[in-house]
Every structure is written in C-alpha cells, then in structure tokens.
N, C-alpha and C positions, 0 to 999 in steps of 0.2 A: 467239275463237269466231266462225262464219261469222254473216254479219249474217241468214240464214234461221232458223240453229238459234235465236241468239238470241232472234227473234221467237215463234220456236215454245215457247221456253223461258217468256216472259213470259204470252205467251199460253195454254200450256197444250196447244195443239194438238200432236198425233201428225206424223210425217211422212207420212202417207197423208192427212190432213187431219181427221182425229175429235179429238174434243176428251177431251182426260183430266181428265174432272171430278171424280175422286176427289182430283187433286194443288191444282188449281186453287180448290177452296174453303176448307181450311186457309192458301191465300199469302193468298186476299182477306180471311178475317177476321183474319190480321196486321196488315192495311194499313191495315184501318178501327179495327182497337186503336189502331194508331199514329198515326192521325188525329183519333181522339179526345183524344188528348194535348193538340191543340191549341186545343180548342176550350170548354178550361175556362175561360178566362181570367177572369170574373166571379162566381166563384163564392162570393168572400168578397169582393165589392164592401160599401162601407159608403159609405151617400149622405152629402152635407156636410151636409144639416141634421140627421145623427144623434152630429154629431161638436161638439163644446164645443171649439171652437178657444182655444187660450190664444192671446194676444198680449203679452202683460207681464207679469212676475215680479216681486211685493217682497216682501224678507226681512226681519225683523223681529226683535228679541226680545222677545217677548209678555210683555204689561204683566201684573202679579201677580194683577189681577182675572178678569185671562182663562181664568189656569192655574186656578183655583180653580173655573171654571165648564167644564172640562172635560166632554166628554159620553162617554167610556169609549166610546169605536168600534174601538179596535186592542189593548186591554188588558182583564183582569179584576182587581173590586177596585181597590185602589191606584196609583198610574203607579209605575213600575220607578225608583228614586232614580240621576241620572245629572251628571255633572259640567260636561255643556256645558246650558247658557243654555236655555228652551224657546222654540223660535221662532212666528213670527204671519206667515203668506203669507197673499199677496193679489195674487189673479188679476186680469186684465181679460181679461173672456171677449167674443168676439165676438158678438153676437146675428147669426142669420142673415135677409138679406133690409133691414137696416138697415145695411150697411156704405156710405158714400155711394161712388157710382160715377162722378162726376163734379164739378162746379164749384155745383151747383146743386143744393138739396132735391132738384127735379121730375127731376135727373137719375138717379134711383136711390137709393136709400138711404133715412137717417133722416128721419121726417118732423118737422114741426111736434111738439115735448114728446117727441118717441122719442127715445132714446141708443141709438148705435150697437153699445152696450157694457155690458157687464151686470159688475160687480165686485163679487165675493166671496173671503171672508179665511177665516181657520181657525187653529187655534193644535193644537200637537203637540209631541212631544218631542222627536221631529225632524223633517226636513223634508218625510220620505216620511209618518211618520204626521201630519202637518199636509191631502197632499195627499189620504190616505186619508179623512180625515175630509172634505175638499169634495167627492168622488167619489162618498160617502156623499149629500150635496143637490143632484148636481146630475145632472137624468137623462141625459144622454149621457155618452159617451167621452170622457174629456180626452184632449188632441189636440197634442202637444207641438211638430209641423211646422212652426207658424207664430210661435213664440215670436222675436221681434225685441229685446228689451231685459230685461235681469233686473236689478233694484236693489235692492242690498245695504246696509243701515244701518253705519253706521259704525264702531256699538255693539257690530254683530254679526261683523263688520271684523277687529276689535281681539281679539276671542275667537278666532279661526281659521277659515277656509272647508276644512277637509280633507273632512269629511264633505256636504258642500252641495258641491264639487266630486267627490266622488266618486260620488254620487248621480245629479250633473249628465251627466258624461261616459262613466255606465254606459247612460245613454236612448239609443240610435240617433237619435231621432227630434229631439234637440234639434245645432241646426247648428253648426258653430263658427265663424261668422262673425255669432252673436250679441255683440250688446255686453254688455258687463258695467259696472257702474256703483257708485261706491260714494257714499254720499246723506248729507248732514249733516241730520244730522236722520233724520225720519221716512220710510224706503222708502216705506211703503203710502202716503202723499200724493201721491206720483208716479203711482199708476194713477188717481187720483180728479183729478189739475187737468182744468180746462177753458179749454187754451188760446186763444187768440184765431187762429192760422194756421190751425190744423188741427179735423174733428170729430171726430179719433180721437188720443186722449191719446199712444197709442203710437209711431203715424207722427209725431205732432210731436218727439217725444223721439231719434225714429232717423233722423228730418229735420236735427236740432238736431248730433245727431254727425257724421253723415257730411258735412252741409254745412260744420263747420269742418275735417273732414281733403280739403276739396275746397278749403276755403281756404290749407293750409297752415297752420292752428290749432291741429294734435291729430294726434297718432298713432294709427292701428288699433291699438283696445283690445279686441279680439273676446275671447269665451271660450276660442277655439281659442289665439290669443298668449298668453293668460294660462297656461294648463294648460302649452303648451310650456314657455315661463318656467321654472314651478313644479318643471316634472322636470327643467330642465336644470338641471347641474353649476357653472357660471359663472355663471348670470346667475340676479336674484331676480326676481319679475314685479311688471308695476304696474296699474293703473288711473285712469280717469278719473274727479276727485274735484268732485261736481257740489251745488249748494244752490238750493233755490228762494229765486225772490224777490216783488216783488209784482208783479202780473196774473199769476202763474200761470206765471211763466217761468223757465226752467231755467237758471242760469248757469256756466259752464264755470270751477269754481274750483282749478283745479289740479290734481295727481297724487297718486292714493295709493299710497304705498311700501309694499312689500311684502318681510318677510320668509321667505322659503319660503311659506306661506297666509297669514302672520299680519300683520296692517297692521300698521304701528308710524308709520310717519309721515304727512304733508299737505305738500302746496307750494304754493306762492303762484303764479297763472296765469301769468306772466311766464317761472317756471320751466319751461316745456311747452317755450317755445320754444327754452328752453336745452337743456333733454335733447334734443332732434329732433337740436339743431347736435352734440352729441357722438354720437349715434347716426348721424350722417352721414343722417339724412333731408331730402333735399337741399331741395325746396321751402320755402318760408318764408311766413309770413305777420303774423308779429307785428311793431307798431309802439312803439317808446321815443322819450321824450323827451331830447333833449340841448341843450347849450350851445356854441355859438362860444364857441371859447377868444377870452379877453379881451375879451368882451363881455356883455351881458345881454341877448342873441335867443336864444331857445331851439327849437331845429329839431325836427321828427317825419324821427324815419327807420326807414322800413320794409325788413325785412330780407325781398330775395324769392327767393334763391338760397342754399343754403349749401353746403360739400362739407369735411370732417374726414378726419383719416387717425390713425390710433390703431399706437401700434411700444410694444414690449415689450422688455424688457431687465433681466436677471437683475443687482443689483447686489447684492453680498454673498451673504447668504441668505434675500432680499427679490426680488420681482420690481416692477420701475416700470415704470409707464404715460404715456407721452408721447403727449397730444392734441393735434393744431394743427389750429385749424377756419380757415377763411375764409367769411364771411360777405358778400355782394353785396346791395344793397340801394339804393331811391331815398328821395331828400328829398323829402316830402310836403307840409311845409307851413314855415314859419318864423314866430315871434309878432309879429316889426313889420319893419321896412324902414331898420332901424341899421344894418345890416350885409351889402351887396352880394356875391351869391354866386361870386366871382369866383374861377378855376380856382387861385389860393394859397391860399383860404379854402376852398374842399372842400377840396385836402389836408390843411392843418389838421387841417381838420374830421374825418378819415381817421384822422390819427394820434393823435390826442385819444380818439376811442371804440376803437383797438386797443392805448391803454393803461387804460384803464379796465375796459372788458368784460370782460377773461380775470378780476375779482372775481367778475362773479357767475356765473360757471363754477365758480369754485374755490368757493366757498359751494354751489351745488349738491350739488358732491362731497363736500364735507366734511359735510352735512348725511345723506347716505346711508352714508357712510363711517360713521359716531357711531352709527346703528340696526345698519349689517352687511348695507344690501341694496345688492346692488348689481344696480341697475335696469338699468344702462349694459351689461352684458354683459363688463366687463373680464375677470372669470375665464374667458369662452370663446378671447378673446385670449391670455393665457396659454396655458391648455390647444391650442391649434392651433399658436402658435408656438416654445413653450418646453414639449414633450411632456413629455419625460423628466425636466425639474422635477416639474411639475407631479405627473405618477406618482409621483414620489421623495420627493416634502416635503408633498404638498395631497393629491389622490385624490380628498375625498371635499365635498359640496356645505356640509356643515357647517364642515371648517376651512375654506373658502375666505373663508365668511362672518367669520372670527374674521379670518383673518388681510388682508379686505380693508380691516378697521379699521385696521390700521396702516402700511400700503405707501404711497407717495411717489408722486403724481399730478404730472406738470407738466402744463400746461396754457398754448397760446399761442395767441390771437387776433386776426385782423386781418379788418379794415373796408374793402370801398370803394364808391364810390358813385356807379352806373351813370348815372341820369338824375337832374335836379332838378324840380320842380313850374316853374319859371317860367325865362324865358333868362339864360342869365349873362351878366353885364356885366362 
C-alpha cells in the first residue's frame, strides 16, 4: 500500500482531504478497548499487611487431649472415624513491621519484648482441616509464598506423608526449594526455640541447612527432591533427620530413609557423608578419626573432594551394582608428635583407610537394603542401562523395592591425601 493511502487509511481522511468520521470513531473506540486491557494491572492487588505470611510448618500428631477438645469448624456432629493419626500444625506467622531489617533493634524490626513472630497451632483430622481451623482465628490470608522450612515428627514419619504431600504439592504457592525436615521429637518445638544467631526461629533453621550443604555437610533435601524421589521408579527419597539440643540448637542427626512416603529408618550423621560419596556429590566436608598403622597417633582426616562411578551388570537373573568412589582429602590435625609424617607414612596412611572405609559403605547399604529404600538411586541405574531387563523382570517401583533386598552391591574405596596440617619431614 502507497505510504499516502496508508496514511489516509489510519487517519481516516478522504483523498480530497475531508475526514470520514463515520469510519474513524468505531477504529478509535477499538484502540481505547484495547488499551484498556492494559491498564488493569492492580485490580486485585492485596497489601502485605493484609496477608499472614507463613514462615515455618510443624506437623504433629495431636496429643489425645487435643482431639477431645475439638471445636467442630469443618464438620457436623461427630469427626468422620478415619484411619490415619489426627494431626497438630503449627505456624510461625510473621508479624508485619517487626521483621528485623538489619544487624541492630534500631535498624528496623522488633523492638525491646516484641517477637518478630506470632505462632499458632490447631489440631484436625487432616492437614487441611487442621489449617481450616487457624484460618478460622486469624484475620488475614494465609500466605503460603514465604514458607522456608516444614518439620515433620517422626511419629507422624513412620505413619506415611501421602496425603501431607499431596495436599503439599496441590498449593502453587508453596516452592520446591523448601526444606523438608523430619524432627525427633516434637515438630512444634522448632517454630517456638529462641536461638541465640538469629531473631527469627525460621532463618536460623534455613541458615543452619544451607550453611552445611555450603560446607559440603548435607545434601539438598528440598520438598521438590523429595516428591521427585517419591514418583520416581528407582529411587526411594530421604530426608534430613534433625534433634534439638541445649541452647536451642538444632543438630544435624542424620538421614531419614524413606520408603516410597513412609520412614522406616535413621542414620547416624557420619552416614550423610557416606551417601554424598555414593551419590557422587562431589564436595566433601566431613572429618574421621583414624590411626597410624603400627602406632598409637590418631590423625583427623577431612575428606574435601569426592568423585564415584556406579556400572550395572545383569548376573543371572539378578542385576549388580558396582560402586568405586575415590575420596581426596587433607590431614588436619594428629594427637602427639610419635610419629613424623613423612611421604612413607601418608601412603601408609592411604592404604590403611582404603581398606577399612569400603565397611562403612557396605553397612550403609546393607542397612537400606533390610527396609527396601533405596535412597541411592540404584534402580534408576538399572532402568537407563539394562532397559529391557528392567521392562522384562521389575517394571514397577514396588518390585524394585523387594527385589533391591536381595541384589549384590560391590563396593570399592580408595584414599588420598592432598595436603597435611604441618611440613613433612
């Protein structure tokens, strides 16, 4: 089209130059429809102080006295007789204008006798009538955006998470890059301590995880790895298995094993480090004790590099799993001065912890082998490299778990030992 017509066409004008204002007012009230479109943006705006921000989740199984003092907010009459547990949540709600914004009272936040953090609980028969009922006392919007930590009793562990995860991952609004936590003891104790690092219960808690997966301490145990886990075919999921202690501080007491939802085991914190090294999560951060062969000096050696390669191999009508990790690591420290670290005595020292270690690998395994979870992901190994077994004999998440009870794991580890704490002689 001529660049004149076109003008005449936008603008409406005639070619003798009159304007056709019969055409020209149905294009403009188009344009102004259609830019009205734009300019909704705030229409269902909702301010932050009309929003109950959650920060922390504890799950519970509500003590007998609770269930009895029910207050009938989701039901009539009688509660509906049901087979799982009644559970006890308990919030830590953010109070707004009280979050501290700095290093300092005077920088913002809570003042002198304020809490940052207002915590409230509820009992239900499930999770959602538990939350019905806090929604019922508290006047704003629960606000599920900001939830960083959700703690799970152990109690309530061992009964199954199907419906507390399926409740969980129906929300939008909750992220998968929350942690998930499973608590010896009492959940609800964890939104109530009053750490000494932090003023907010919750940051110290999510400080406390992410700082040891920055150490090489802990694996990412978000809800989103959990739920993968869960659906996936090979592999069962875990968790980080935590106990308070005194001042209020949270200790990282090992993994909880999980079979499809249902916990069935505990590890001992040593074991963290061992799963990372078969999971090939390469950084390291955990320190053992050992011994000079044919001495009595016992050396700290920290393991700060790891790297594993896992091979699969159909023998019979069994599939084996062959692990070899290598583990790199320095000498930290040593208890007296008997025994000069001189380049014979690290090898030693090398081949001494890579006949010992590959035990408590194989105790690892054997210990999730006996429940039927496999934490490690070995059935995904199968399933990608031995397909057409797998289709043919396993299929399905259930036999994998039977028959990961009884398959043949080797397991071979070796030691070496980059730097030492002081110069060799």
């Amino acid at each position: 089209m001529p660049v004149n017509d076109l003008h005449r066409h936008i603008t409406g004008t005639a070619p003798n130059g009159s304007r056709r204002r019969h055409k020209a007012g149905p294009l403009a009230l188009l344009v102004l429809t259609l830019l009205s479109t734009l300019v909704t943006g705030c229409w269902d705006r909702l301010e932050i102080e009309e929003r109950a921000m959650i920060l922390g989740i504890a799950i519970d199984k509500a003590p007998d006295n609770k269930i009895e003092q029910s207050k009938n907010l989701t039901y009539f009459g009688d509660p509906p007789v049901t087979k799982s547990p009644p559970l006890q949540v308990t919030l830590q709600l953010a109070v707004p204008g009280r979050i501290p914004l700095g290093p300092s009272e005077s920088g913002g936040g809570s003042g002198p006798g304020q809490k940052p953090v207002w915590i409230h609980s509820a009992t239900g028969l499930t999770i959602d009538d538990a939350f019905n009922t806090i929604q019922q006392e508290v006047p704003h919007k629960l606000f599920w955006g900001h939830v960083r930590v959700i703690a799970i009793s152990k109690e309530v562990a061992e009964t199954g998470l199907t419906n507390i995860n399926e409740y969980l991952r129906r929300n939008p609004d909750v992220r998968r890059t929350t942690w998930m936590i499973v608590t010896e003891g009492d959940a609800g104790a964890y939104m109530r301590i009053t750490p000494q690092l932090e003023r907010v219960p919750i940051l110290y808690l999510l400080s406390t995880m992410d700082h040891a997966v920055q150490m090489g301490k802990l694996p990412n145990a978000f809800a989103g790895v959990f739920w993968s886990a869960a659906s996936s075919k090979g592999t069962d999921p875990f968790l980080v298995y935590t106990r308070l202690v005194k001042d209020n501080s949270v200790q990282i007491a090992g993994l909880a094993l999980f079979r499809s939802d249902r916990l069935v085991e505990t590890t001992e914190p040593l074991d963290i480090g061992v799963f990372m090294g078969i999971r090939n999560l390469q950084e390291g951060g955990y320190s053992t004790l050992a011994t000079i062969p044919g001495s009595n000096t016992a050396i700290m050696y920290q393991v700060t590099h790891r790297k594993a390669r896992i091979d699969v191999a159909i023998v019979g009508d069994k599939p084996e799993i062959h692990v070899k990790i290598h583990n790199e690591g320095n000498l930290k420290e040593k208890s007296n001065e008997e025994v000069q670290l001189s380049p014979e005595v690290i090898s030693e020292i090398e081949k001494n912890m890579s006949k010992y270690t590959p035990d408590y690998y194989k105790k690892l395994i054997r210990k999730t082998q006996q429940k039927g979870a496999d934490i490690f992901g070995f059935g995904e190994y199968v399933r990608a490299k031995q397909p057409s077994y797998w289709n043919k004999e396993i299929g399905t998440k259930d036999k994998w778990e039977e028959l990961y009870k009884h398959i043949k794991v080797e397991v071979q580890v070796t030691n070496s030992i980059r730097r030492v704490g002081g110069k060799i002689t």
